[in-house]
VEXDOLO-305436 format. One line per 5 residues: number of its first residue (from 1); their letters; for each residue z, x, y of N, C-alpha, C. Coordinates in steps of 0.02 Angstrom, whole numbers, plus 50000, padded with zeros to 5 digits. Example, Ala and Ser with C-alpha at 12.3 -4.5 7.8 and 13.67 -1.06 7.14 Angstrom:
! VEXDOLO-305436
1> AS> 50390,50660,49716,50390,50615,49775,50390,50660,49835; 50354,50642,49888,50357,50684,49947,50394,50645,50002
END
This chain:
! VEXDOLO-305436
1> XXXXX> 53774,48780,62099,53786,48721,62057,53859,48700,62063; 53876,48641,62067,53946,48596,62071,53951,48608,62020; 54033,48594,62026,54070,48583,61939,54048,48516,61898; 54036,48475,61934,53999,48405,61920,53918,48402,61913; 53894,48470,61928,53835,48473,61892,53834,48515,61831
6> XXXXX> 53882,48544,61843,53864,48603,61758,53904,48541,61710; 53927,48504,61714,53940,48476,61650,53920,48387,61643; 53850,48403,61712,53803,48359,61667,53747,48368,61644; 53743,48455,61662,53700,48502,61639,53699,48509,61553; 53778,48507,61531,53817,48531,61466,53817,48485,61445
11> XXXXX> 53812,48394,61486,53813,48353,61435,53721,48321,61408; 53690,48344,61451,53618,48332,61454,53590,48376,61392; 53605,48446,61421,53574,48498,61349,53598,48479,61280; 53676,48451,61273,53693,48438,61203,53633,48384,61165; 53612,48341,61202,53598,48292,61176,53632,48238,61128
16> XXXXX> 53699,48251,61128,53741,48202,61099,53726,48114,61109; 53758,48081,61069,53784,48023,61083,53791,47996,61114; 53848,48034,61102,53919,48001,61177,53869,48014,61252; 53823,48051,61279,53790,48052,61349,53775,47986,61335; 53745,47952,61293,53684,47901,61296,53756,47827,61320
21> XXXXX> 53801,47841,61289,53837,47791,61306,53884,47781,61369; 53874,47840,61409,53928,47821,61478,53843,47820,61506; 53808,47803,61492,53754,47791,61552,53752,47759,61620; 53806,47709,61604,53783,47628,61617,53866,47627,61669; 53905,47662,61668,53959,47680,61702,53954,47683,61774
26> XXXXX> 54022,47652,61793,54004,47669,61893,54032,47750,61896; 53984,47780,61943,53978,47821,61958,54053,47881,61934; 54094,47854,61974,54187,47896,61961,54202,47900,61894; 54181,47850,61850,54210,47846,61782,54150,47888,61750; 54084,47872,61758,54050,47926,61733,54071,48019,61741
31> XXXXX> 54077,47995,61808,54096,48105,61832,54153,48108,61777; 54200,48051,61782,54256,48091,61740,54261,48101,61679; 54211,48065,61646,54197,48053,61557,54144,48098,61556; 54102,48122,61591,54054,48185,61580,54101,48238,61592; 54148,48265,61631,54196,48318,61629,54231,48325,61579
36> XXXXX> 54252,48270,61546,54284,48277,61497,54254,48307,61415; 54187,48263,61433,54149,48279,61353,54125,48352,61391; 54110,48387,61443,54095,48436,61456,54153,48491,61420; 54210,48471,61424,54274,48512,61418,54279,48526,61338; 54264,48482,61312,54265,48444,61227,54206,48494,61203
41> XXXXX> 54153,48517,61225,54090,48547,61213,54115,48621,61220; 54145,48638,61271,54167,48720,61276,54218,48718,61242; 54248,48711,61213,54320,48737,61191,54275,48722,61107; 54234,48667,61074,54208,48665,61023,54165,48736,61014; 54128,48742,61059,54086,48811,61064,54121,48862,61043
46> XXXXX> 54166,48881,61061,54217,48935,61051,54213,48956,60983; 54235,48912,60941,54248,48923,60864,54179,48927,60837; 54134,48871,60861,54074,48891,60825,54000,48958,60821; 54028,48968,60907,53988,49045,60911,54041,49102,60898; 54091,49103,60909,54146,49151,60886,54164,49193,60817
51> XXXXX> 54119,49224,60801,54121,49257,60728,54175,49299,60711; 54221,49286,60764,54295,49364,60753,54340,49283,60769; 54374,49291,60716,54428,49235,60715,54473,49250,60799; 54507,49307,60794,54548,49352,60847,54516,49324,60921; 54443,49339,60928,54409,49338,60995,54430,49268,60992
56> XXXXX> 54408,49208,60940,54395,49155,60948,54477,49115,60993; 54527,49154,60976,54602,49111,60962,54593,49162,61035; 54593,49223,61072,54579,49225,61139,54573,49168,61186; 54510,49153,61170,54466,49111,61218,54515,49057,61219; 54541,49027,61184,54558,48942,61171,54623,48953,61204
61> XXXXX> 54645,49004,61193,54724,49022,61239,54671,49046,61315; 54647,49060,61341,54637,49060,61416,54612,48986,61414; 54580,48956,61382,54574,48894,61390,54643,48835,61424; 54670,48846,61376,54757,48849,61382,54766,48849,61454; 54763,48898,61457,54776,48937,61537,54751,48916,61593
66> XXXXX> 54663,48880,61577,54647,48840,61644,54655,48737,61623; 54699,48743,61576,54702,48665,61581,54777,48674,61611; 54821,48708,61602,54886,48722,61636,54879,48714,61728; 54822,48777,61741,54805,48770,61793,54784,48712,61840; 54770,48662,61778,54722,48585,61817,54805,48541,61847
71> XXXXX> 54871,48565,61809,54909,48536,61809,54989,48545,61846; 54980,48621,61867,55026,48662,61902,55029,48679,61963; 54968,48653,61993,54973,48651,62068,54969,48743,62088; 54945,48758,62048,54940,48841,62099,54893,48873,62129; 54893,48890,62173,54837,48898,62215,54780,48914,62182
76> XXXXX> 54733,48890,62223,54654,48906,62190,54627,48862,62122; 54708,48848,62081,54692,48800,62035,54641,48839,61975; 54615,48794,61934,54572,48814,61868,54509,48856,61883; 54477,48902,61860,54415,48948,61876,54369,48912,61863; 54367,48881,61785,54293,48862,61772,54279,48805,61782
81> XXXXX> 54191,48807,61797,54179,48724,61826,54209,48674,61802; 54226,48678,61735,54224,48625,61676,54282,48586,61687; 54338,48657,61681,54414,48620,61735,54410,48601,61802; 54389,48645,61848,54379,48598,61916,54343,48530,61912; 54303,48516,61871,54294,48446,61870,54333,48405,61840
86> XXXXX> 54386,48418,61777,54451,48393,61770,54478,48366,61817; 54514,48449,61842,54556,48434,61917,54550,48373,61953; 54460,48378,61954,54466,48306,62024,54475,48242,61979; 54481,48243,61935,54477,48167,61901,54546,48161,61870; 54571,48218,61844,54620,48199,61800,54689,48152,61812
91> XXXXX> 54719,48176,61883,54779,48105,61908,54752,48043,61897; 54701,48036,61914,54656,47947,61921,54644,47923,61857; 54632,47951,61804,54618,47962,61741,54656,47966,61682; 54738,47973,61719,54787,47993,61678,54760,48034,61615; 54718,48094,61620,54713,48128,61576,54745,48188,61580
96> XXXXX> 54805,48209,61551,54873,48228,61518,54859,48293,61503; 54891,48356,61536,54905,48411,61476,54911,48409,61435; 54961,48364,61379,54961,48377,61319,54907,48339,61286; 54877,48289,61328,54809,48289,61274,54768,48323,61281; 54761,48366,61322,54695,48442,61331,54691,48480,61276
101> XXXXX> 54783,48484,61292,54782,48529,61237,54797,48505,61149; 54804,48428,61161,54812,48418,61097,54710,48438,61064; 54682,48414,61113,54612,48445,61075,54604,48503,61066; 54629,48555,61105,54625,48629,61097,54644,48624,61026; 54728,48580,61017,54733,48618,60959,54687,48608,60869
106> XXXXX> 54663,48560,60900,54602,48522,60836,54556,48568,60824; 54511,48611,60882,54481,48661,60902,54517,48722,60861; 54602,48743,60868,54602,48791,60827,54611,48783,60759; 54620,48731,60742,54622,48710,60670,54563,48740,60625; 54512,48728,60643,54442,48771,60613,54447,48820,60607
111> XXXXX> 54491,48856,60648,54515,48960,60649,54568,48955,60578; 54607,48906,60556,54641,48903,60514,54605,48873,60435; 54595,48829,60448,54556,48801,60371,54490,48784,60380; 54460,48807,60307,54400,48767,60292,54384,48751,60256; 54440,48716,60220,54450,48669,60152,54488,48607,60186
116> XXXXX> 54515,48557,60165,54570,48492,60177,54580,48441,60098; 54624,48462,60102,54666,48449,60046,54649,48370,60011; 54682,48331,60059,54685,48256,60048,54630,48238,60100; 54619,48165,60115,54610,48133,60177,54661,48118,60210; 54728,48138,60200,54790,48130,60254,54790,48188,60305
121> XXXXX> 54766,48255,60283,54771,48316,60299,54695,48295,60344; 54644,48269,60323,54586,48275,60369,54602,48255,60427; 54646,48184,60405,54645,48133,60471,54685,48174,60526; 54734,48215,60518,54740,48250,60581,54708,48293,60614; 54660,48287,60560,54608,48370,60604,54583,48297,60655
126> XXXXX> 54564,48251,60602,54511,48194,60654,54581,48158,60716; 54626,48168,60701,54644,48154,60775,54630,48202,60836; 54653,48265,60805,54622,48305,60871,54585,48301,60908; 54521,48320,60875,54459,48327,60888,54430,48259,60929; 54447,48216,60895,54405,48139,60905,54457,48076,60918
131> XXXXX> 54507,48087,60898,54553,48015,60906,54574,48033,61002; 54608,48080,60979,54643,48101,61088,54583,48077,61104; 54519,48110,61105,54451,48120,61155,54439,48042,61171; 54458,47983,61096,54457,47927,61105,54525,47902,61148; 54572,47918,61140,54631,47893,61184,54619,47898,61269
136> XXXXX> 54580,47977,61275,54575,48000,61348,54488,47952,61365; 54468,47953,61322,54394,47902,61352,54448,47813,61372; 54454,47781,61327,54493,47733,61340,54535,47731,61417; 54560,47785,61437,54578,47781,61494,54536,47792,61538; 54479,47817,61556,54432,47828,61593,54389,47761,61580
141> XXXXX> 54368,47732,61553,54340,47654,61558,54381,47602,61572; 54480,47631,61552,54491,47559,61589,54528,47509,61534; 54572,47503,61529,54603,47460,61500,54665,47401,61539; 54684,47342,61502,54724,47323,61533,54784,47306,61474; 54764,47299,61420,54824,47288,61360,54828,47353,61315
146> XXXXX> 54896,47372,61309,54892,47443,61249,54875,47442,61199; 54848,47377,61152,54822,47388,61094,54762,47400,61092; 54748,47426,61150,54661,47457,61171,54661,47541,61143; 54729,47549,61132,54739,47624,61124,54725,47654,61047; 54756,47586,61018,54742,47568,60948,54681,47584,60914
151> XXXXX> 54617,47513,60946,54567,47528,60948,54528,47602,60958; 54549,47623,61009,54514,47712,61034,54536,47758,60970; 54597,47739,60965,54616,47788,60918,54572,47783,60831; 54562,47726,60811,54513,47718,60763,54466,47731,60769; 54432,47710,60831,54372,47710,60836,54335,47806,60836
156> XXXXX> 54391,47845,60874,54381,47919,60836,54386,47928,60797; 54438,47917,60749,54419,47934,60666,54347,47910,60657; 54320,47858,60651,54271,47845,60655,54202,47883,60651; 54187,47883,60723,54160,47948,60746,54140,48000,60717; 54214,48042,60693,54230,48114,60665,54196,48092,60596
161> XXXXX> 54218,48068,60555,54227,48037,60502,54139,48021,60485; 54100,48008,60527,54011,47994,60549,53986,48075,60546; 54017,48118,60608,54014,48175,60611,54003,48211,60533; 54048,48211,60500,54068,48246,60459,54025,48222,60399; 54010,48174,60389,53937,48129,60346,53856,48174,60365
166> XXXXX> 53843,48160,60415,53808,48199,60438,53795,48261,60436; 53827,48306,60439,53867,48389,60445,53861,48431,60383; 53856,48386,60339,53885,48409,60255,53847,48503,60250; 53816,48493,60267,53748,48546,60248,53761,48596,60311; 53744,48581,60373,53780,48609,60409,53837,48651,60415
171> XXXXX> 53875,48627,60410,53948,48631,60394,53952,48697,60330; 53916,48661,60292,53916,48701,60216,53913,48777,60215; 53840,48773,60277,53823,48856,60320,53868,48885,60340; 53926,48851,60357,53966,48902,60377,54048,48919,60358; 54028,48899,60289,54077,48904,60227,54127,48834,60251
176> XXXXX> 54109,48797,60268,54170,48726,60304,54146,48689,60237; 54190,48647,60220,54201,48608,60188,54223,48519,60201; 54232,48492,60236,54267,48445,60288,54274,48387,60229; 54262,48371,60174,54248,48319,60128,54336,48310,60091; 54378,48280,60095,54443,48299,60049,54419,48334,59948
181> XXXXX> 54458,48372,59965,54449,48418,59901,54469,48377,59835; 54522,48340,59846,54536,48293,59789,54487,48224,59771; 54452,48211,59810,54395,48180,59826,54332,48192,59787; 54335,48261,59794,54297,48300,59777,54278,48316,59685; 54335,48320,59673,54366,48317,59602,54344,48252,59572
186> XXXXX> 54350,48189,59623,54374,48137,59603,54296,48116,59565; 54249,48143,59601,54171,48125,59605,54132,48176,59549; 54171,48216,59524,54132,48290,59478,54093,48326,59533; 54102,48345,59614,54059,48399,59624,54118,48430,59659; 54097,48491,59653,54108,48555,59651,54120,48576,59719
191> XXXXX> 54153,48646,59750,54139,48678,59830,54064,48707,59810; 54039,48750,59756,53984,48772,59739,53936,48728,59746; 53930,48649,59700,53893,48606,59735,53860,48606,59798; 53927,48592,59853,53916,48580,59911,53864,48641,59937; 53892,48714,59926,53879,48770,59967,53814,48801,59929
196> XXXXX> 53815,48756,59874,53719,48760,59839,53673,48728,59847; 53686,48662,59894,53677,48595,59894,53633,48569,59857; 53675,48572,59786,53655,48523,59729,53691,48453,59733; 53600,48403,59733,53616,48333,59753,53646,48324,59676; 53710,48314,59653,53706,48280,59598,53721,48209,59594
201> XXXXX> 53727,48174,59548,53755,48093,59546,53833,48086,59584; 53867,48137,59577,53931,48116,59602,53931,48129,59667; 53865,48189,59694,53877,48186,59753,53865,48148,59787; 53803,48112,59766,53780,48038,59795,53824,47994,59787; 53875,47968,59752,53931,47939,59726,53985,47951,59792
206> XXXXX> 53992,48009,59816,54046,48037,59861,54019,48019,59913; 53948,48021,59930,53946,48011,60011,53938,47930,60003; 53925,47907,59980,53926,47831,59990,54011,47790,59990; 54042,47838,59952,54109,47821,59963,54133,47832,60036; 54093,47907,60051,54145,47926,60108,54112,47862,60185
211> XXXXX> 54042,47843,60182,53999,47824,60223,54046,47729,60211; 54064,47719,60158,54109,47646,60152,54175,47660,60209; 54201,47714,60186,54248,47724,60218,54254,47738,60299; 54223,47758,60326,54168,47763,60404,54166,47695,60405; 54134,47674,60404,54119,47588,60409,54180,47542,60416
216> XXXXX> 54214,47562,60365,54290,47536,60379,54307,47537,60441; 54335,47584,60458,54361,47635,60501,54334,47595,60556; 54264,47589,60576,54245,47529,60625,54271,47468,60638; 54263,47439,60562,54257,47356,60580,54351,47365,60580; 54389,47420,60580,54460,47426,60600,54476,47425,60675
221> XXXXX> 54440,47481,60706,54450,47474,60780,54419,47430,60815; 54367,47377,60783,54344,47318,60825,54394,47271,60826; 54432,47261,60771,54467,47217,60773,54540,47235,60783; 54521,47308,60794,54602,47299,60865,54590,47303,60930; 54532,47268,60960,54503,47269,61035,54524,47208,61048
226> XXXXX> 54586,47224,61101,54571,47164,61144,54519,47118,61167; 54514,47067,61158,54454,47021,61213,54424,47037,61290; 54510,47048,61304,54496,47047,61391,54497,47120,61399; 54471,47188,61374,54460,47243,61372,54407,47254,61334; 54371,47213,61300,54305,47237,61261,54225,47251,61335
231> XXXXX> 54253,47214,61385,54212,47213,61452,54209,47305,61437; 54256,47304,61478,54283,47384,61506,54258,47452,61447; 54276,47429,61393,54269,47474,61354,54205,47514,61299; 54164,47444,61328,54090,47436,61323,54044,47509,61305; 54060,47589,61333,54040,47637,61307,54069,47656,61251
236> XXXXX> 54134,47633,61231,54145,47668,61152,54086,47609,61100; 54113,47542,61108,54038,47510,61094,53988,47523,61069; 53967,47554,61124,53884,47581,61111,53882,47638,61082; 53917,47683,61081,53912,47752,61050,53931,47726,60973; 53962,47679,60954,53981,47647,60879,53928,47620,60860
241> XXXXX> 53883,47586,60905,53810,47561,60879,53753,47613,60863; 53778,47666,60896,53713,47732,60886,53757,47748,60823; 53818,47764,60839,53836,47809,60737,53822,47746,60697; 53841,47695,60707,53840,47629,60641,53739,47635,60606; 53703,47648,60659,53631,47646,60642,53628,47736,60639
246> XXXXX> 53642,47780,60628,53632,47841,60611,53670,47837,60530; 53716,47800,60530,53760,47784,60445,53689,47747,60405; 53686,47691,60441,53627,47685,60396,53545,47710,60383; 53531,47762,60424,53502,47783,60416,53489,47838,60371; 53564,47859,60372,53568,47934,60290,53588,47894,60242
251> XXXXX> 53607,47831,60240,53617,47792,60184,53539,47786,60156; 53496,47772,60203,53420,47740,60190,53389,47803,60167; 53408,47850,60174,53352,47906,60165,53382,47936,60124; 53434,47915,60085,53459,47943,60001,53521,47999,60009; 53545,47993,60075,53615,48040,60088,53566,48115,60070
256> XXXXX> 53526,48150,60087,53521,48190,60063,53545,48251,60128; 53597,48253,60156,53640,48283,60222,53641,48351,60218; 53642,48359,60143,53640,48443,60146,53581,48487,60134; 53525,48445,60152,53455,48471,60151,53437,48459,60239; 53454,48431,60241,53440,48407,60327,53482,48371,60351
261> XXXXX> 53476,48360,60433,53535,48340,60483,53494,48281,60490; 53488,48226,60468,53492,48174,60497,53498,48137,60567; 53456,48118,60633,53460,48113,60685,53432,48040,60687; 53450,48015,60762,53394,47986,60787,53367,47993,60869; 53300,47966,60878,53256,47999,60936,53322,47978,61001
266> XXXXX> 53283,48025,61045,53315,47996,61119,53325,47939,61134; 53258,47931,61126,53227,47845,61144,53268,47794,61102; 53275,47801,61049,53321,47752,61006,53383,47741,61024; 53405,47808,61029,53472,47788,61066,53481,47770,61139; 53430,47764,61191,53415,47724,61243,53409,47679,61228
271> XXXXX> 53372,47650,61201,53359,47585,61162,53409,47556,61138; 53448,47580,61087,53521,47539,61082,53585,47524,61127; 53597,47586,61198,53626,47609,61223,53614,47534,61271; 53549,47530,61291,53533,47461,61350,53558,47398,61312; 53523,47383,61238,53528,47330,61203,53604,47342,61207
276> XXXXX> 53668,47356,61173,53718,47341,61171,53747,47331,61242; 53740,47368,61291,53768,47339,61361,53761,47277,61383; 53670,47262,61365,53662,47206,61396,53689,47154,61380; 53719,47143,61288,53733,47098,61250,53831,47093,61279; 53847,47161,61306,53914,47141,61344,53974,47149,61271
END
């Protein structure tokens, strides 16, 4: 197997999103936006199968070690597929050591907390994780004005911010908390709430706040998209049309997130994935 097949192997098995939206990509920009969400998937793995904090902060430092490698020119270069498919994309791609590792470090943030204070304190976890991944997608589709960067960068909060709507229950399993704690207060429920998942009024109260706030967060990075870059940029787009109709869909079905994960079929998101391309 190529390095360019195991991580469209890794982006196929996830069943994510984001696959459904570089569909439609010429060929180069696809390899390099599947390497990337391939890269985004292992280093996430880490923390989430990793039950020894210690092992976990290992891994993410050799991680470390083969994004250095994609960038140092030393012989033989990076071991795992995931980076060798970097490697070949990343000059063309301007995708940056320090944004590799600025996601690594979003990745170890989870080894550190699983509470967040404010939503000022979240929003940097959500840059990590999701704003870079948006800065480094933005460059792989193509821009021609920098306030496209703007856009990417919202449009991950976004995203994360969808993620984390979704997740509640999830999340909950594994003592995470991702909701701001003062927030939390603000609504009468509880961490016990959450980690009992008792629907109460405020919690329904909180996710509709937090699901306003998501929504925001969109109609923010649409309207920092350039015109003459909305062509190009056309897969963050579509992946905003699959979360915008997955928002309303746990809106429609009573937010109940911490009883179940909320999805939608393959097919739907094919279905939106064509419809928004075609519409340009």
């Amino acid at each position: 197997m190529t390095p360019d097949q195991y991580c469209q192997e890794k982006a196929i098995q996830s069943g994510s999103s984001f696959y459904y939206s570089f569909l439609y990509l010429p060929a180069e920009r696809r390899r390099a936006i599947t390497a990337l969400y391939a890269f985004c998937r292992e280093v996430d793995d880490v923390v989430d199968e990793c039950t020894d904090p210690a092992v976990a902060r290992a891994k993410l430092a050799w991680w470390r070690h083969e994004v250095a490698r994609i960038f140092d020119g030393a012989e033989g270069g990076p071991a795992h597929p995931v980076t060798k498919a970097l490697a070949a994309v990343a000059e063309r791609f301007d995708l940056t050591e320090k944004r590799l590792n600025e996601i690594i470090d979003g990745m170890e943030m989870d080894l550190d907390y699983n509470r967040y204070a404010d939503f000022e304190t979240l929003k940097r976890y959500c840059y990590h994780v999701a704003s870079v991944v948006g800065l480094c997608s933005a460059g792989i589709f193509g821009y021609r004005n920098a306030d496209t960067l703007a856009y990417a960068q919202d449009l991950g909060l976004a995203f994360q911010l969808t993620n984390i709507i979704r997740d509640v229950g999830e999340d909950a399993r594994r003592d995470r908390i991702y909701l701001p704690q003062d927030e939390l207060s603000r609504f009468g429920v509880s961490d016990e709430d959450i980690l009992h998942a008792r629907e109460t009024d405020g919690f329904r109260q909180l996710m509709e706040f937090q699901i306003e706030r998501a929504e925001g967060c969109y109609a923010q990075a649409y309207a920092a998209l350039p015109a003459e870059d909305r062509r190009s940029q056309r897969p963050g787009i579509i992946m905003a049309a699959i979360y915008q109709t997955l928002l309303k869909e746990i809106r429609r079905d009573g937010c109940h997130v911490m009883r179940e994960r909320v999805s939608l079929t393959p097919i739907r998101k094919l279905w939106i994935a064509w419809t928004t391309w075609i519409r340009g």
